[in-house]
N, C-alpha and C positions, 0 to 999 in steps of 0.2 A: 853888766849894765843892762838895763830893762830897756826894749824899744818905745821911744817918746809917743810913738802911736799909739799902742797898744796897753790896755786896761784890762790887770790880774784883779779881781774884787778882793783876794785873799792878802795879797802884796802891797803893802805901802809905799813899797821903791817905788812899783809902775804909778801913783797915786799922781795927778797934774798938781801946779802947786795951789796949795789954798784948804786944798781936801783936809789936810792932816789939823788946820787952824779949826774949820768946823765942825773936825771929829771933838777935838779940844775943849771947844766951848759947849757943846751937845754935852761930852764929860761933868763938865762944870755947872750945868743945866742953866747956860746962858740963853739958850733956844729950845724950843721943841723939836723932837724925832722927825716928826714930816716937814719944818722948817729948812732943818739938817739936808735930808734927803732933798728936798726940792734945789738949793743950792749945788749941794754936790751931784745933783743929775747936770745942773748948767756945764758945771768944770767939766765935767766929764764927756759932754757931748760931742765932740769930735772927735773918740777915740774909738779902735775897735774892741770889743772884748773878747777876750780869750772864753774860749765857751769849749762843752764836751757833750757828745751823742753818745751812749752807751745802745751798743746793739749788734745783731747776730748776723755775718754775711760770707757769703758763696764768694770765692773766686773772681768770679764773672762779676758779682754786682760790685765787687772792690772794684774794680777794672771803670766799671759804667761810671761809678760814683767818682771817680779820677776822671773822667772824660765830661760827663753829663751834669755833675753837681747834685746836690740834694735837691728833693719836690715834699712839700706842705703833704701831707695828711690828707688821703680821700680816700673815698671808696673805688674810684675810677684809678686810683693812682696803684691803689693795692690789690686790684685789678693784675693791673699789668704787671706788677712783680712774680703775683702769683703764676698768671701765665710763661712769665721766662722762668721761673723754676721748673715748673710743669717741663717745658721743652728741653731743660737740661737735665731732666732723668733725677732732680732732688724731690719731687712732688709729683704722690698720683691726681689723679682729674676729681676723685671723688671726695679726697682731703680738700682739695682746691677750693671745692664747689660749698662743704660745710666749713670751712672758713666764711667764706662769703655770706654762705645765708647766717652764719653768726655772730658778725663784725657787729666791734660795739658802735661802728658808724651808723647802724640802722637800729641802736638803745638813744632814744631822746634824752634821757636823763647825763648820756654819755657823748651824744654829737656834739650838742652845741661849741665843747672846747675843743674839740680835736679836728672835725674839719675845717681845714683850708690851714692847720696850723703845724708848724715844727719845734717841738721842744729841745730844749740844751739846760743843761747845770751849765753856774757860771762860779763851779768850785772842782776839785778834781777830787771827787769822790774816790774811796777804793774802790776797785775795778775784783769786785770778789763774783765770779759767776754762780757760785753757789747759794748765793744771798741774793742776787739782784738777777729779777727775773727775765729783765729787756739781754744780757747776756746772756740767759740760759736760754731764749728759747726764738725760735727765729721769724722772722714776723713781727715783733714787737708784739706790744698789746692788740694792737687792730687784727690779732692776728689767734692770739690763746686765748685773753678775756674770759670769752664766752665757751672755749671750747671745752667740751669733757677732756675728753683723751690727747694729751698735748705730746707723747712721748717722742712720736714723729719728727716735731720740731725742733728737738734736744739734739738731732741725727743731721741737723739741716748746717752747714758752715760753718763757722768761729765762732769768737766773742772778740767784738772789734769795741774799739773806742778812737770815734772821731774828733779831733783837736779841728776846731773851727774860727775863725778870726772873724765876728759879727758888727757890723757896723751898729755904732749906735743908734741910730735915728731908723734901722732894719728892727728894731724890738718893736713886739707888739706891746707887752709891757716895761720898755723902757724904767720903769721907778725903780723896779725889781735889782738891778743893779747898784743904785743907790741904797737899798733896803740892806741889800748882801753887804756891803764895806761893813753900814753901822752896825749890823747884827756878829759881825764877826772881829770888827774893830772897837765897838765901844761895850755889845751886850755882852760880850764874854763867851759867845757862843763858838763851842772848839769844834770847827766847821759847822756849816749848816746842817739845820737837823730838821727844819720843817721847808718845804715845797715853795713858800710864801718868800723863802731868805732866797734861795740860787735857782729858781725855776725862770730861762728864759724862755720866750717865746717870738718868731716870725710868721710872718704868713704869707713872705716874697721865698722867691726859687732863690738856694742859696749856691750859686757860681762856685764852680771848682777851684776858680783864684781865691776862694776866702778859706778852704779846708788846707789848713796845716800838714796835718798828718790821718792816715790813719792806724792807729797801734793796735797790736794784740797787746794779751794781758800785761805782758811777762815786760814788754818794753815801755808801755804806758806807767806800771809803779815803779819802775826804773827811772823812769823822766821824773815823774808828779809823786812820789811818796813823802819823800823831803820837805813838799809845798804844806803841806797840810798844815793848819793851826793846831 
C-alpha cells in the first residue's frame, strides 16, 4: 500500500483521488494538457514527491549528507566540497584549483540555472554508471563540464543515488511534476525521456529528515527496477 503522503509520478496507486478522472478526460480530449496539469498540480499539492539525485560520493560526504542534508548549487558551496576532498587525501590542490577556475558557474550561458539550484528526476531512472556521467564522475557537472582530463574523478568514491522525499510547494518548478504523470500516463511515454517530463528542481537546503535513503547501484535497481513504465 502506497503512503497517502507521498507522490510516485510513475505510480497511479500513490495518485490522490480525482487525478486518474483528469487523466481520463485529458484522454478523451475533454480538456487541454495545461488545463489537465494545472488541476492536477492542485490535487497534488500537499504531497511529497518521491524524487532521486544521481551522483558520486566519498565515505565522509555519505556520513555529512546523513547528518547536514543537501545544499543548492554554488560556487562557494563547491568550494568547500573541494576543500574536504583536498584534506582527505582524494584531491590534489592543483586539480582542486582547475576545477574551480573551470566550473561551469563562472559560463553565463550555464549559471543562470544552476546557481542557488538542486536537481532531482521525479522518475527512477536506470542507475547505469557507464551511460550517465553524474555517476561516473565525481563532482557532478560543476565539477568535469569544463574540464579536459576528467580521469581523476572516475578514482574519486561511488555511484550513489539519493531517494529523496520533496515537498511540494519546496519545487522550484512545481508544474513539472504534473507534466511527468500526463507524459507518462496519458502520452505514452515509457519513462521520461526528455528533461522537461522528470527534471525537478529546489533552491531551499534539503534537511536530512526528507532523504530516504542513500543507494549504491546494485540496491537502488533492486528497489526501482520493477517501477519503470
Amino acid at each position: 500500500m502506497c503512503d497517502s503522503t507521498v507522490l510516485e509520478t510513475w505510480n497511479p496507486d500513490s495518485y490522490p483521488a480525482g487525478v486518474d478522472t483528469i487523466l481520463e478526460r485529458l484522454k478523451n480530449s475533454e480538456i487541454a494538457e495545461d488545463c489537465a496539469e494545472s488541476k492536477i498540480s492542485v490535487l497534488v499539492s500537499k504531497r511529497k514527491v518521491r524524487a532521486f539525485h544521481f551522483t558520486r560520493l566519498t565515505a565522509s560526504e555519505e556520513c555529512y549528507i546523513r547528518t547536514k542534508g543537501l545544499f543548492t548549487a554554488t560556487e562557494e558551496n563547491l568550494e568547500l566540497r573541494l576543500n574536504r576532498a583536498v584534506n582527505d587525501g582524494h584531491l590534489v590542490e592543483t586539480l582542486k584549483n582547475r576545477i574551480l577556475g573551470n566550473t561551469v558557474y563562472r559560463d553565463p550561458s550555464q549559471s543562470d540555472c544552476r546557481i542557488g539550484a538542486f536537481w532531482m528526476g521525479c522518475y527512477p531512472l536506470e542507475a547505469n554508471p557507464c551511460c550517465n556521467m553524474l555517476l561516473k564522475y565525481w563532482g557532478g557537472e560543476s565539477a568535469y563540464w569544463k574540464l579536459e582530463d576528467t580521469a581523476a574523478l572516475e578514482k574519486i568514491g561511488n555511484p550513489r543515488i539519493i531517494e529523496i522525499l520533496i515537498p511540494f510547494f519546496d519545487l522550484a518548478n512545481s508544474s513539472c511534476v504534473a507534466r511527468s504523470i500526463v507524459a507518462t500516463k496519458v502520452g505514452g511515454v515509457p519513462g521520461p525521456i526528455h528533461q522537461s517530463y522528470y527534471d525537478l528542481i529546489t533552491k531551499k537546503r534539503i534537511p536530512c529528515s526528507c532523504i530516504v535513503a542513500i543507494h549504491d547501484v546494485e540496491s537502488y535497481e533492486k528497489r526501482w527496477r520493477n517501477s519503470r513504465c
